[in-house]
C-alpha positions as CSV (number, residue, x, y, z in Angstrom):
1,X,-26.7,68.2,-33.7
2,X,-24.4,66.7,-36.3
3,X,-26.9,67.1,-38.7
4,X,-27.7,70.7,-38.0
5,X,-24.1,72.1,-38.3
6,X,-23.3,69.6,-41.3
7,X,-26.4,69.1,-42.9
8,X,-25.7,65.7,-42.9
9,X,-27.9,62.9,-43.7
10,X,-29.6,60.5,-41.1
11,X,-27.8,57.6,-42.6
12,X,-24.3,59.4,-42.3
13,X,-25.2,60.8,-39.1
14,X,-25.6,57.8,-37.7
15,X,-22.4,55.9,-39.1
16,X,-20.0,59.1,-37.6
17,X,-21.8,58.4,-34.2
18,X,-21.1,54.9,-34.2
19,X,-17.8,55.5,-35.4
20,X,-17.5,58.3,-32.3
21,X,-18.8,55.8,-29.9
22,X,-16.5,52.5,-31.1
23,X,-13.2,54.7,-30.8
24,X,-14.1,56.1,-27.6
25,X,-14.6,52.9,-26.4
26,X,-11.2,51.5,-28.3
27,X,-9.0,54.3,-26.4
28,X,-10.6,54.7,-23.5
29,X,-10.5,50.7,-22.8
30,X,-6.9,51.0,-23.8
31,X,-6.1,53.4,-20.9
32,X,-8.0,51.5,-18.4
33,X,-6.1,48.1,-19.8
34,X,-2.6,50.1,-19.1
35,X,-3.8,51.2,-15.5
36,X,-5.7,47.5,-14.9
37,X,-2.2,45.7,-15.8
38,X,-0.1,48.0,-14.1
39,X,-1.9,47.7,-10.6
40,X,-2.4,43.7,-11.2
41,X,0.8,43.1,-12.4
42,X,2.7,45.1,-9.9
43,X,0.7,43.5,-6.7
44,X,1.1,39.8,-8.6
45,X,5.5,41.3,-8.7
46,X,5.2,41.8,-5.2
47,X,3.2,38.2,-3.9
48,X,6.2,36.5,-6.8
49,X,8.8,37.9,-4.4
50,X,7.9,36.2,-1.3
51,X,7.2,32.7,-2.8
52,X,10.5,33.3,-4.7
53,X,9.5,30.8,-7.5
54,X,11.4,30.7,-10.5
55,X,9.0,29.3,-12.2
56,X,5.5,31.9,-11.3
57,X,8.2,34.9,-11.8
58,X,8.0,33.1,-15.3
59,X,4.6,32.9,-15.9
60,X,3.8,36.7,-14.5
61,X,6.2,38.2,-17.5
62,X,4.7,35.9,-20.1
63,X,1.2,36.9,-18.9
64,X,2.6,40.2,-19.0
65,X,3.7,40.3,-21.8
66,X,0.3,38.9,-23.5
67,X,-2.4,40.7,-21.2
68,X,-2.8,44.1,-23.1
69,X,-2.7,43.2,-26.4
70,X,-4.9,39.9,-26.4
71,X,-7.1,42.1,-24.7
72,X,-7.1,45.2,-26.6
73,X,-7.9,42.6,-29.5
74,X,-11.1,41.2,-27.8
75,X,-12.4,45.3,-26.8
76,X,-11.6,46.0,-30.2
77,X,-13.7,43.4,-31.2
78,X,-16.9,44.5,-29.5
79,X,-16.2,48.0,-30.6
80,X,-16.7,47.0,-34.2
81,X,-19.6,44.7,-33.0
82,X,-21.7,47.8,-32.5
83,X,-20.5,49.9,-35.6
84,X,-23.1,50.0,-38.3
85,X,-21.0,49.3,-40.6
86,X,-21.2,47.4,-44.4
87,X,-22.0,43.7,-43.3
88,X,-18.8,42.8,-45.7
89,X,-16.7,45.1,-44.3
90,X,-18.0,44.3,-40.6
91,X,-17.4,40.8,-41.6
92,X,-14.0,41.3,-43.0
93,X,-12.4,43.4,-40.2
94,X,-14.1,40.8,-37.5
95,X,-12.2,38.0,-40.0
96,X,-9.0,40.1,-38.9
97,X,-9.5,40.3,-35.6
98,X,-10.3,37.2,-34.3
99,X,-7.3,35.7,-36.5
100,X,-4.8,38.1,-34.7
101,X,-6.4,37.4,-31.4
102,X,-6.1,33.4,-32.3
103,X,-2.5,34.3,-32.9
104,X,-1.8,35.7,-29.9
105,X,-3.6,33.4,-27.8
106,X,-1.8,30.5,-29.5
107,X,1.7,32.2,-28.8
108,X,0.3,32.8,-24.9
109,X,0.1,29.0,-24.5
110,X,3.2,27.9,-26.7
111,X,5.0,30.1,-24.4
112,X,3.1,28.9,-20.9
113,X,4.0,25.2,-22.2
114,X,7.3,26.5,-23.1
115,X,8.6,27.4,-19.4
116,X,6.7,24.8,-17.6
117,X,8.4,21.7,-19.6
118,X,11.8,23.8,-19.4
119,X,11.2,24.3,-15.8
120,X,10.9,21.2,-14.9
121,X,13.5,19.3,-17.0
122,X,16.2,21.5,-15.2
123,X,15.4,19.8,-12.1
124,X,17.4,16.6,-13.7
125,X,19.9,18.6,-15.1
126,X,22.5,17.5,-12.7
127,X,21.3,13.8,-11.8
128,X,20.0,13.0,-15.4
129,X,20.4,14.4,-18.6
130,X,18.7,11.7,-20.6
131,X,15.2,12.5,-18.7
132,X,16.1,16.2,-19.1
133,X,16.4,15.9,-22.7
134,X,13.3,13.9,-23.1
135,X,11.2,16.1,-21.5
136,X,12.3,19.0,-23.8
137,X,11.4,16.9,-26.4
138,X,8.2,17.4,-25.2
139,X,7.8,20.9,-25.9
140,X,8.0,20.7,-30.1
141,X,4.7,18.4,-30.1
142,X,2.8,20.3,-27.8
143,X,3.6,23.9,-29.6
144,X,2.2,21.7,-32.9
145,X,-0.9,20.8,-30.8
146,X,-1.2,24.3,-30.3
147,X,-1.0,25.7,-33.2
148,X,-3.0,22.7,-34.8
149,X,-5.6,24.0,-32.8
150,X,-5.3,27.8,-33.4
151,X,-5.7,26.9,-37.2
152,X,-8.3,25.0,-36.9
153,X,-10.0,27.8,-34.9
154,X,-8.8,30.5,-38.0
155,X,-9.8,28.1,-40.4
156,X,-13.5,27.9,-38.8
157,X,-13.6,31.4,-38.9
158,X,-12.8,31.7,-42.4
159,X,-15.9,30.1,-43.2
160,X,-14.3,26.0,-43.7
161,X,-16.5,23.0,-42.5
162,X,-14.2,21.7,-40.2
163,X,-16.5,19.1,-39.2
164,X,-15.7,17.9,-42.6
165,X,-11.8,18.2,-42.7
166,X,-11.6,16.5,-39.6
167,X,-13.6,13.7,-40.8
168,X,-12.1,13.3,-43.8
169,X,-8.5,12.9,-41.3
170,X,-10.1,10.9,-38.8
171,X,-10.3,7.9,-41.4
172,X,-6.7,8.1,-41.9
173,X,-6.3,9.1,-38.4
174,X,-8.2,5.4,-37.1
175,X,-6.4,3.3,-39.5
176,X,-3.0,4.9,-37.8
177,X,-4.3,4.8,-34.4
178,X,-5.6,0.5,-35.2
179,X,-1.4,0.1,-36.5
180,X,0.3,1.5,-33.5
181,X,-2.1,0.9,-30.6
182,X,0.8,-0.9,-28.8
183,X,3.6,2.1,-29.4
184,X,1.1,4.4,-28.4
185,X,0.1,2.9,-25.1
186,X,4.0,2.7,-24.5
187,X,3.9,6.4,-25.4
188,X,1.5,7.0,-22.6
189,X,3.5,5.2,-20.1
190,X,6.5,6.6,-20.6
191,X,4.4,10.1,-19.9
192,X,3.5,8.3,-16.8
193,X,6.3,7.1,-15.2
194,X,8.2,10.8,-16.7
195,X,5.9,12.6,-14.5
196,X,4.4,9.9,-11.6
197,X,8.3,9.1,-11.2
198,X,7.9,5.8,-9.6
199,X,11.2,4.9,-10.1
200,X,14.1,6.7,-11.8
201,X,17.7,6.0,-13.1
202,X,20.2,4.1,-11.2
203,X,17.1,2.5,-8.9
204,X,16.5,-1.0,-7.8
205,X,13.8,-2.3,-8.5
206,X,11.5,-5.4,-8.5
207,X,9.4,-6.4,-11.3
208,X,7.8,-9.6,-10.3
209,X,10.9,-11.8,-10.1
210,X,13.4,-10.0,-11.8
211,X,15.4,-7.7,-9.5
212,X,18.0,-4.8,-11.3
213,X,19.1,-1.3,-11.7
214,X,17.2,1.2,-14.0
215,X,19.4,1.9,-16.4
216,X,17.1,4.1,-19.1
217,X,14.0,4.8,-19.0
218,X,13.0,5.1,-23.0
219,X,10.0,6.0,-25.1
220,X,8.9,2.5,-25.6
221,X,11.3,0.7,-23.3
222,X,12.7,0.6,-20.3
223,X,16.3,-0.9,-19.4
224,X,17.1,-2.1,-16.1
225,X,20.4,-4.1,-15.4
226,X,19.6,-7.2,-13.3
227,X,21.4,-7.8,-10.4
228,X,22.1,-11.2,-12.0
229,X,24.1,-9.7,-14.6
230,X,21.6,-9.8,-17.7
231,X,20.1,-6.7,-19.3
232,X,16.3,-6.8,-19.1
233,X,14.3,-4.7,-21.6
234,X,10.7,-4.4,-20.7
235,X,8.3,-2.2,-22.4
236,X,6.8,0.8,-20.4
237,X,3.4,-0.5,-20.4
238,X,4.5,-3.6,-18.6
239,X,6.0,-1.2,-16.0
240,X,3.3,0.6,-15.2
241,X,0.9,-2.2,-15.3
242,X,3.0,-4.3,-12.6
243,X,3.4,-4.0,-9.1
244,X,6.8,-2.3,-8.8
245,X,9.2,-2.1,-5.8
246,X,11.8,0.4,-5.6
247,X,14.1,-0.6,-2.7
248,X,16.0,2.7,-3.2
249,X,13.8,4.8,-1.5
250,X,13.6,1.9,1.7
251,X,15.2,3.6,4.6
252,X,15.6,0.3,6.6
253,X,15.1,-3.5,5.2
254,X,13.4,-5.9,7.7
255,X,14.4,-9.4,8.1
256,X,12.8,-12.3,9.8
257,X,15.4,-15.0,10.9
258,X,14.2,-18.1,12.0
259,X,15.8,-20.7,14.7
260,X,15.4,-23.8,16.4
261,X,17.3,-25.2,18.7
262,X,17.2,-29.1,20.2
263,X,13.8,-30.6,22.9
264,X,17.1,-31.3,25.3
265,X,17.7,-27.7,25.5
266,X,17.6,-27.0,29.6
267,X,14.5,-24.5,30.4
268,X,16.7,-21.9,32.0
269,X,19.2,-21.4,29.1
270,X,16.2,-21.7,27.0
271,X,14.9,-18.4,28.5
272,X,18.0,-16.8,28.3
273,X,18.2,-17.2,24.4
274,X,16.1,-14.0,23.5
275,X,18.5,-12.0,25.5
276,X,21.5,-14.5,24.0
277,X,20.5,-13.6,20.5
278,X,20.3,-9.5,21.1
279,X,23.8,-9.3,22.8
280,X,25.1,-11.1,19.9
281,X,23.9,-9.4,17.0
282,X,23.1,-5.7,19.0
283,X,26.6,-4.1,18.0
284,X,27.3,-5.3,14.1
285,X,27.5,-2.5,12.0
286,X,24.1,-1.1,9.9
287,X,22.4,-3.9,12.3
288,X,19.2,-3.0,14.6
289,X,17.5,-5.6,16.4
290,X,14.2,-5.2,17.3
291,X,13.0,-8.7,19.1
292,X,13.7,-12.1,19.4
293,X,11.1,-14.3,21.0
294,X,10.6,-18.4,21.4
295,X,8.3,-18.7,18.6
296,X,6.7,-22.4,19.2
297,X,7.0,-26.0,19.0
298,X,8.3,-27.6,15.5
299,X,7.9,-31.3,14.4
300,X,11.9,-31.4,16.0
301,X,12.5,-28.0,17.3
302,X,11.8,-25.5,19.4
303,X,11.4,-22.3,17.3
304,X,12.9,-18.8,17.7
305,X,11.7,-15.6,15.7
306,X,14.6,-13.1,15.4
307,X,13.6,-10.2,13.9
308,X,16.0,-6.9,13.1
309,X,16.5,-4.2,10.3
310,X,19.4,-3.4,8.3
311,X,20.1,0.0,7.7
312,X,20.8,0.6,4.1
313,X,18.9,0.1,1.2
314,X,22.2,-1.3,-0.7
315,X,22.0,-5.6,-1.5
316,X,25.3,-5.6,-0.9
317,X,25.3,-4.2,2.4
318,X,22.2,-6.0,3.3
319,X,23.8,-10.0,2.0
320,X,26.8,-9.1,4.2
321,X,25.0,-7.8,7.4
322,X,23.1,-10.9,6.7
323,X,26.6,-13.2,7.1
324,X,27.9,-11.2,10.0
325,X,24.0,-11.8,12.3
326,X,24.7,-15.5,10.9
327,X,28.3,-16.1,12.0
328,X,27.2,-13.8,15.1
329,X,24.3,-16.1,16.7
330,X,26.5,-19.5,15.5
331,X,29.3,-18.6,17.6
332,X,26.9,-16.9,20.7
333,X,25.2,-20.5,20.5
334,X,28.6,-21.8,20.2
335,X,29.9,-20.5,23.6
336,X,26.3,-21.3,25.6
337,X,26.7,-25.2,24.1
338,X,23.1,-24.6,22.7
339,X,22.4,-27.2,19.8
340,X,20.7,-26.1,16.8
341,X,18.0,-28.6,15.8
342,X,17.6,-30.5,12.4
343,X,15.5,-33.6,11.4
344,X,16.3,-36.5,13.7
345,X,14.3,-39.8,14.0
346,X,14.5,-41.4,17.4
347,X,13.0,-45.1,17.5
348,X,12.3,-46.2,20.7
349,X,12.3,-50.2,21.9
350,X,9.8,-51.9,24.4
351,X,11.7,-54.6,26.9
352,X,9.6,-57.6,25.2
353,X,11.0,-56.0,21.7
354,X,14.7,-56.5,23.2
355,X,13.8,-59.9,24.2
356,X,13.1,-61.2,21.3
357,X,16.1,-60.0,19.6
358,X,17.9,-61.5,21.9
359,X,16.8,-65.0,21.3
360,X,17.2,-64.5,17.8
């Protein structure tokens, strides 16, 4: 038809209708991106609302913000796939494309990144501002990771052997990797313990026999304040290679106490000792007694098991709830005359043995 009212030629004819066709398609798929987004984003509005998270209202506007255009890049894209076009120009325009599509993509993810490590730094903004800060250091490396990778991506597109460039780094890149192995591991592990959180600042902990406060938790190094007095510095990789306890987060500490008492003890106070023991130690302050049993027979005692919780996860509360059960069961055994027992040797004597020291 074009060809009858133009007298155009075949070759012509051709390139208008592929040029017809690709911006059809180009405003046409804009329209239906406009109405796609508006009923997605408006239903993914109204699920945001009920969860009432700061942190997806985030991610909806950034997606938002990104959806059409990164898009309308990739449609336009496969419009200009199908235009018979010059191969140079084809080539060109497709150079341009993708480039701007990388560039928005990249800026999709810096900004993702962005208000997920923001996100969750304000959650120590009021119990820790040197965490906070360190996990906003976070984001400049990762937007250079991005980026790193969207050039790499524009640069492969351009026609560059990256296979070759990153070679050619990666020689550089072992020799550096060979030189600070040991920073890097520490690197790691402070990631690990940032976002594991098995212990954080102002926690007790126990690493093997050292016992102390967290006092900063560093790239390389932790710092935790023994309860001893000394500063320990240990590196982060130790940390997470160790068996750690954290006796902050123990609601209740248990403690196993136990007792002997004398072979003379009479049978019917020694029954009465369980009960003795409870009564005694039942009404002391952060104190609850769970049981007290006779335990068995020693070398020079019969033994008692006392076993009860203190209720606090503070040392100090725990070594002076410790005195008080002491001085408690002391004076309870006290006021039944019941004898605690400790090594004795008894020797005894034959008549014939008395005897004979006699005549001596």
């Amino acid at each position: 038809m074009l060809e009858n009212i133009f007298n155009l030629s075949d070759s012509l004819q051709n390139f208008i209708t592929d040029l017809i066709i690709a911006f059809s398609i180009l405003i046409l798929g804009y329209y239906f991106l406009k109405i796609s987004r508006n009923i997605i984003f408006r239903q993914l509005k109204k699920f945001s609302k009920k969860t009432e998270n700061i942190l997806t209202d985030q991610i909806i506007e950034i997606v938002d913000k990104y959806f059409v255009p990164i898009a309308y890049f990739g449609l336009l894209y496969l419009a200009i796939k199908e235009a018979q076009l010059n191969p140079a120009i084809l080539a060109t325009v497709k150079t341009i494309v993708i480039i701007i599509t990388t560039i928005y993509v990249t800026k999709f993810l810096v900004d993702i990144s962005k208000i997920v490590i923001y996100y969750y730094s304000e959650k120590y903004h009021n119990s820790d501002s040197i965490i906070e800060r360190n996990i906003k250091a976070l984001f400049p490396a990762i937007r250079i990771i991005f980026w790193g990778l969207g050039l790499i991506s524009i640069l492969s597109n351009l026609g560059f052997d990256i296979a070759a460039i990153i070679a050619g780094l990666g020689i550089g890149g072992v020799a550096l990797a060979l030189a600070s192995q040991g920073i890097l591991q520490d690197l790691f592990s402070y990631f690990a313990i940032l976002f594991d959180r098995p212990f954080e600042i102002s926690d007790l902990i126990s690493v093997g026999d050292f016992i102390g406060h967290v006092e900063h938790i560093g790239i390389k190094t932790t710092r935790i304040k023994a309860i001893t007095g000394e500063q320990l510095i240990l590196a982060n990789t130790d940390l997470t290679n160790s068996r750690l306890r954290n006796f902050k987060r123990m609601e209740q500490r248990q403690v196993i106490l136990k007792i002997g008492v004398i072979y003379e003890t009479d049978n019917k106070i020694l029954a009465q000792i369980p009960d003795i023991i409870e009564k005694a130690i039942n009404n002391i302050e952060n104190i609850t007694f769970d049981l007290a049993y006779f335990y068995g027979f020693g070398d020079f005692s019969l033994n008692f098991e006392v076993i009860y919780y203190v209720d606090s996860n503070d040392i100090r509360v725990y070594r002076l709830a410790r005195n008080e059960v002491n001085l408690a069961i002391k004076n309870a055994f006290s006021h039944y005359q019941l004898e605690f027992a400790y090594p004795t040797q008894v020797n005894y004597l034959s008549s014939s043995s008395i005897k004979e020291n006699d005549q001596d």
